[in-house]
C-alpha positions in Angstrom: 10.0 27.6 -23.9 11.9 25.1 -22.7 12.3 22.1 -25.9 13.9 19.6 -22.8 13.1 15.8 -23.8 13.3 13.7 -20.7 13.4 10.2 -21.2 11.2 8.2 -20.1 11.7 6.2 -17.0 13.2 2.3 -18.0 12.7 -1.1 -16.7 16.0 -1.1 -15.0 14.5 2.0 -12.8 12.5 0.2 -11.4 14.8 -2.5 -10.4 15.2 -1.1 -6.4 11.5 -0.9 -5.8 11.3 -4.2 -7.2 13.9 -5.7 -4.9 11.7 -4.0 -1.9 8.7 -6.4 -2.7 10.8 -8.9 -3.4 12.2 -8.2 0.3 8.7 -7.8 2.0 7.3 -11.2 0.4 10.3 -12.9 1.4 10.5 -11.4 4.9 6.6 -11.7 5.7 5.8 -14.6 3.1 2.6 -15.5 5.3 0.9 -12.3 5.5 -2.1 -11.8 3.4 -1.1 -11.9 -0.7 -2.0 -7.8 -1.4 -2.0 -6.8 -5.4 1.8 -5.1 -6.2 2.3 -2.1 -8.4 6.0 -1.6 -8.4 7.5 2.1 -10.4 11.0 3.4 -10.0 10.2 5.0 -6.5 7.1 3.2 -4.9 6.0 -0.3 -4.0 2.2 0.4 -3.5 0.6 -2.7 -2.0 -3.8 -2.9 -2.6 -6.0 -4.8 -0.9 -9.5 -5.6 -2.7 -12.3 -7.6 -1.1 -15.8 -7.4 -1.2 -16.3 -9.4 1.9 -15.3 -7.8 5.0 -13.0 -8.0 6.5 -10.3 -9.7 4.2 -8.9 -6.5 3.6 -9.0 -4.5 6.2 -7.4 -7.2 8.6 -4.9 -7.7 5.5 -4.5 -4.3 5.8 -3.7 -4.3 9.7 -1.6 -7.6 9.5 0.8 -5.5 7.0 0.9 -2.2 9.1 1.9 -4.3 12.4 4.3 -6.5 10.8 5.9 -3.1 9.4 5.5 -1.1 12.3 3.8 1.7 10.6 2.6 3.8 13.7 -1.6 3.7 13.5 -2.1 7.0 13.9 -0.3 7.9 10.1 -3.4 5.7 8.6 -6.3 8.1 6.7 -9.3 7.4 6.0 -11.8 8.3 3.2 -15.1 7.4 1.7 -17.3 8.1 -1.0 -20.4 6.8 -2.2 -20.7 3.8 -1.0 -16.7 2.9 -1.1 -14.3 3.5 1.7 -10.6 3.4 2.4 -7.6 3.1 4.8 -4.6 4.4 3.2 -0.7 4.7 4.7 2.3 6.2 3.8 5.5 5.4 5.0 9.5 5.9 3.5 11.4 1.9 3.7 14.9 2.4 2.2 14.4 5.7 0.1 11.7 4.3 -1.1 8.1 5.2 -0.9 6.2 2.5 0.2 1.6 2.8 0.0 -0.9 0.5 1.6 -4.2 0.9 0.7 -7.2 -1.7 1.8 -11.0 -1.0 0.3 -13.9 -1.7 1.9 -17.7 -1.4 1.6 -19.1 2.3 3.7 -20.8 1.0 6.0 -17.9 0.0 7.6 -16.3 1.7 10.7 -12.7 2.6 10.8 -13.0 2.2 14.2 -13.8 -1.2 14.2 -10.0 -1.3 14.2 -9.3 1.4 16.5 -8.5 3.8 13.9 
């Protein structure tokens, strides 16, 4: 058995993916205002909106500005929820956008 304590990660860990967002607001400050969730290796920007298509075109305005190729972006839905969802690495760091929208949307409204 291995009695191994690890410590749990700090405040000053997350200090680099903290100065990422504080890059991307500073170098896009007016793109669409996403919700943040910052931890020691991910920025993971969230786009929320019931009405359509807030975030889905905040969603696209982010990719483009970023350069994230389109064809990385997935795609999910369940019940009556849906989702785009991307991936990408931006200075060792893991970096998520997510945008949710109502089913009944099409992805390919956005060529997706």
């Amino acid at each position: 058995m291995n009695d191994t304590i690890t410590q749990a990660p700090t405040a000053a860990d997350q200090l680099r993916a903290a100065q990422l967002f504080v890059l991307l607001v500073t170098e896009h400050p007016d793109l669409p205002a996403p919700t943040f969730n910052v931890s020691s290796d991910m920025v993971e920007m969230t786009f929320y909106d019931h009405r359509l298509p807030a975030p889905l075109t905040a969603f696209e305005q982010w990719r483009e500005a970023l350069n994230i190729d389109p064809a990385t972006v997935g795609h999910g839905v369940a019940e009556d929820l849906g989702w785009l969802r991307v991936t990408t690495q931006l200075a060792d760091l893991t970096l998520r956008i997510i945008a949710f929208h109502r089913r009944d949307w099409d992805p390919a409204d956005l060529g997706l």
